[in-house]
Backbone as ProteinMPNN parsed JSONL, in Angstrom:
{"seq_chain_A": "XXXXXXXXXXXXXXXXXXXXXXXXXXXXXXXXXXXXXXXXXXXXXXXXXXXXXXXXXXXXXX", "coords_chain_A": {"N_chain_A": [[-38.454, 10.502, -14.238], [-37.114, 9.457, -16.586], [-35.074, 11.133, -16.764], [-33.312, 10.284, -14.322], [-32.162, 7.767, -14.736], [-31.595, 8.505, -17.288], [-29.087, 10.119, -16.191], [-27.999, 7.818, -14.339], [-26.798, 6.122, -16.494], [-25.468, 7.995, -17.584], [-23.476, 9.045, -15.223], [-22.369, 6.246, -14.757], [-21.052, 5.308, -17.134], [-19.093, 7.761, -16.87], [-17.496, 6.864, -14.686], [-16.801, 4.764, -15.241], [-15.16, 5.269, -16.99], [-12.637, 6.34, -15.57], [-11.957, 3.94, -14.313], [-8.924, 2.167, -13.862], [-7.222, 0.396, -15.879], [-6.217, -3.057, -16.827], [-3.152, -4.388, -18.446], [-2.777, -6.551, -21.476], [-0.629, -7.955, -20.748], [-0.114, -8.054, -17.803], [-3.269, -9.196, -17.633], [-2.595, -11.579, -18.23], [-0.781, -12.375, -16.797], [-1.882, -12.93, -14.044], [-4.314, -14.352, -14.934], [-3.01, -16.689, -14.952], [-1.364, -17.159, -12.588], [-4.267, -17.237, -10.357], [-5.074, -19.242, -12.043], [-2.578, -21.453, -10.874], [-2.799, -21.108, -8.406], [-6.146, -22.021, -7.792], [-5.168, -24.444, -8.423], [-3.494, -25.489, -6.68], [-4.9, -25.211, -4.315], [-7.334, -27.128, -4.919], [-4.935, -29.417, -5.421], [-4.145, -29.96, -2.415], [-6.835, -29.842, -1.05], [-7.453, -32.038, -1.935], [-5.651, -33.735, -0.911], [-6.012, -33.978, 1.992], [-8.861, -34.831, 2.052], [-8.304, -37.705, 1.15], [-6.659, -38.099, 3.402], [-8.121, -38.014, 5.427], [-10.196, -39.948, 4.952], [-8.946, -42.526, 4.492], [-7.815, -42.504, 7.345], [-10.862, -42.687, 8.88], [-12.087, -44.825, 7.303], [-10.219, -46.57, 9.086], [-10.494, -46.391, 11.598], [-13.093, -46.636, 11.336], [-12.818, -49.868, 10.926], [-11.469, -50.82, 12.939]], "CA_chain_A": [[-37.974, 9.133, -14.183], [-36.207, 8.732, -17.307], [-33.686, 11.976, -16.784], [-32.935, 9.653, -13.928], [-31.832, 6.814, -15.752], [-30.308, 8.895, -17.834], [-28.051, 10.299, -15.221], [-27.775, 6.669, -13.838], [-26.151, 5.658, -17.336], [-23.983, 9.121, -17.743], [-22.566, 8.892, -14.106], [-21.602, 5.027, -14.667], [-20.147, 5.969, -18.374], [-17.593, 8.686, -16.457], [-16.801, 6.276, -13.293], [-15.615, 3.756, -16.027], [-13.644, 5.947, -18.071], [-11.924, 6.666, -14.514], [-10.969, 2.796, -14.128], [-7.358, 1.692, -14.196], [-7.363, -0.861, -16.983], [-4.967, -4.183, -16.292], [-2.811, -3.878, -19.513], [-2.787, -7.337, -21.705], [0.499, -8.961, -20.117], [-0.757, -7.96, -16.295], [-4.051, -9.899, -17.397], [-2.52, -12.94, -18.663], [-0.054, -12.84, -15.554], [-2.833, -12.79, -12.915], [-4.413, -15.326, -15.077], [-1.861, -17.617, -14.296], [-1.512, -16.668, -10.724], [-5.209, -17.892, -10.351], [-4.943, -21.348, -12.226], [-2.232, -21.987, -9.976], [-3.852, -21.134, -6.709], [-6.339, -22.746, -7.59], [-4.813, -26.268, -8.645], [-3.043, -25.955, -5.761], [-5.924, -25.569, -3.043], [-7.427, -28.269, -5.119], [-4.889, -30.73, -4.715], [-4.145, -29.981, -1.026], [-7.954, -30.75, -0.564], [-7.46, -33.836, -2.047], [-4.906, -34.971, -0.044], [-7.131, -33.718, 2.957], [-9.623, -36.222, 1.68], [-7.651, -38.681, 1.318], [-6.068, -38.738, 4.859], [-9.543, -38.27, 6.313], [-10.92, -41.045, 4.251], [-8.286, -43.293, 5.353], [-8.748, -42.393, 9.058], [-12.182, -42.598, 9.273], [-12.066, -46.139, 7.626], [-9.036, -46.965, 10.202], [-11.137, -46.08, 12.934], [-14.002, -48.071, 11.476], [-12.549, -51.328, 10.809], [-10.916, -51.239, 13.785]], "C_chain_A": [[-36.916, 8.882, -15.252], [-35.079, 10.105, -17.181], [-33.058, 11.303, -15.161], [-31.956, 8.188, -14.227], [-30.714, 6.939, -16.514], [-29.738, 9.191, -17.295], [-27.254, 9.05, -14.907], [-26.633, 6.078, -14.989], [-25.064, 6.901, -17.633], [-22.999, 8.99, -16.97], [-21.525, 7.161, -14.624], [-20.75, 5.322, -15.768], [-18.767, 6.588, -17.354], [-16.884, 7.742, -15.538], [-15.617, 5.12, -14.329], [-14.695, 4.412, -16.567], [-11.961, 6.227, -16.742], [-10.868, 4.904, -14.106], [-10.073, 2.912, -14.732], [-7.386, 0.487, -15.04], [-6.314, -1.966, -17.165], [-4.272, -3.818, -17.852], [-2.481, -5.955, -19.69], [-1.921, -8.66, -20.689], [-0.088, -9.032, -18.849], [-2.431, -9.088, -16.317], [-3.92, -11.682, -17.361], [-1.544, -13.57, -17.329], [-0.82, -13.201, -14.292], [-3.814, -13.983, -13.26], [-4.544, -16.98, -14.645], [-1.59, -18.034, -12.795], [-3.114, -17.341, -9.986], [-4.951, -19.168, -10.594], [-4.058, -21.566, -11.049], [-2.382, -22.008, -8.346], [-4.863, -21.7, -6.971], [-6.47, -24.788, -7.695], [-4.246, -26.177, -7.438], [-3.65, -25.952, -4.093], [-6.66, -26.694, -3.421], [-6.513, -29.437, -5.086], [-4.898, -30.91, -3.09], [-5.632, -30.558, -0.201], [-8.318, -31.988, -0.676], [-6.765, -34.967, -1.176], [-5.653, -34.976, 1.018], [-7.608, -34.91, 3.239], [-9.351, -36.952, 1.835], [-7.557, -39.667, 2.447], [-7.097, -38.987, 5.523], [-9.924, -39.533, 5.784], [-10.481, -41.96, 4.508], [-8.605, -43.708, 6.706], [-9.737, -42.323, 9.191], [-12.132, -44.624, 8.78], [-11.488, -47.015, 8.325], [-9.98, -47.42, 11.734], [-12.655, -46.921, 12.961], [-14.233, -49.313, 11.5], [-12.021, -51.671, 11.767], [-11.975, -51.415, 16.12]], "O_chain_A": [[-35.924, 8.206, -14.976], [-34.013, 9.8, -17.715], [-32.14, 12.022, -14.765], [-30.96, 7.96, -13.541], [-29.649, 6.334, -16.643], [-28.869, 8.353, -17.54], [-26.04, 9.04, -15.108], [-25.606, 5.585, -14.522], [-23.888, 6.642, -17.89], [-21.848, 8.842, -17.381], [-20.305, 7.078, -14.767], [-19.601, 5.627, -15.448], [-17.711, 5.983, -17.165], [-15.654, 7.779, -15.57], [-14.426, 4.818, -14.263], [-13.503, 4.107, -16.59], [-10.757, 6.269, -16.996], [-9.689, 4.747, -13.791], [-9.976, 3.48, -15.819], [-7.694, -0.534, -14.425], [-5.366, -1.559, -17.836], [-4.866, -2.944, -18.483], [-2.141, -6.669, -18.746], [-2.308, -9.711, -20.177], [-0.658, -10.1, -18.625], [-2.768, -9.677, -15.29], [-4.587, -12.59, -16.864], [-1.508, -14.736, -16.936], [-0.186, -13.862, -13.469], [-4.232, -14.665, -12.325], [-5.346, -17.85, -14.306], [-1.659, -19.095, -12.174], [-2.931, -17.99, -8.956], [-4.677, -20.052, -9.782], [-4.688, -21.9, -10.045], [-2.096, -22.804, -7.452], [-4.88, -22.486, -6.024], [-7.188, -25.73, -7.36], [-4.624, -27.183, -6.838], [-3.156, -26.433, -3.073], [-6.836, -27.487, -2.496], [-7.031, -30.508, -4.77], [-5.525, -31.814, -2.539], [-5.705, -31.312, 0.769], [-9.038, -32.759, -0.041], [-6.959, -36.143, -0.865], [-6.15, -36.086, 1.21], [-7.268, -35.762, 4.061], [-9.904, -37.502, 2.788], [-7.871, -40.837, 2.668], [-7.189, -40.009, 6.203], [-9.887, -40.348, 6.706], [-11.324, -42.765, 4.904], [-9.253, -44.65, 7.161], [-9.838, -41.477, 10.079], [-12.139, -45.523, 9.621], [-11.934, -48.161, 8.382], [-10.024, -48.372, 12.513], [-13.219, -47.525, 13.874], [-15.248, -49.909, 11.859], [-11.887, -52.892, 11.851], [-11.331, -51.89, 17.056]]}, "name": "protein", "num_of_chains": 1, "seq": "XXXXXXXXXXXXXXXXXXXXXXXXXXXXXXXXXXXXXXXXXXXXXXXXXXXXXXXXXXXXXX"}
C-alpha cells in the first residue's frame, strides 16, 4: 500500500516537471483577457435583464 502512494506521489512529481509553465507576462495577459470577458458577459446579461424586465412588465400592464 504505501510503495503505492509512493509511486502515486513520484509519478505526479515527474508529470509536473513535464508542464509548460505560462511565463509571468503570458499570466498577467490572460489575466486580463478573463476580467474582460467576463465584465463583458456580465454587462450584456444585464442589458438582457433589463429588456426582459421591461417586456414582461409591458405585457403586464397592458
Amino acid at each position: 500500500m504505501m510503495s503505492k502512494i509512493k509511486s502515486y506521489f513520484s509519478e505526479s512529481y515527474q508529470e509536473l516537471r513535464k508542464v509548460n509553465w505560462p511565463t509571468q507576462k503570458e499570466t498577467a495577459h490572460l489575466t486580463w483577457v478573463v476580467i474582460g470577458f467576463s465584465l463583458s458577459v456580465a454587462i450584456f446579461l444585464g442589458i438582457l435583464d433589463m429588456v426582459f424586465s421591461y417586456g414582461i412588465r409591458w405585457f403586464i400592464s397592458s
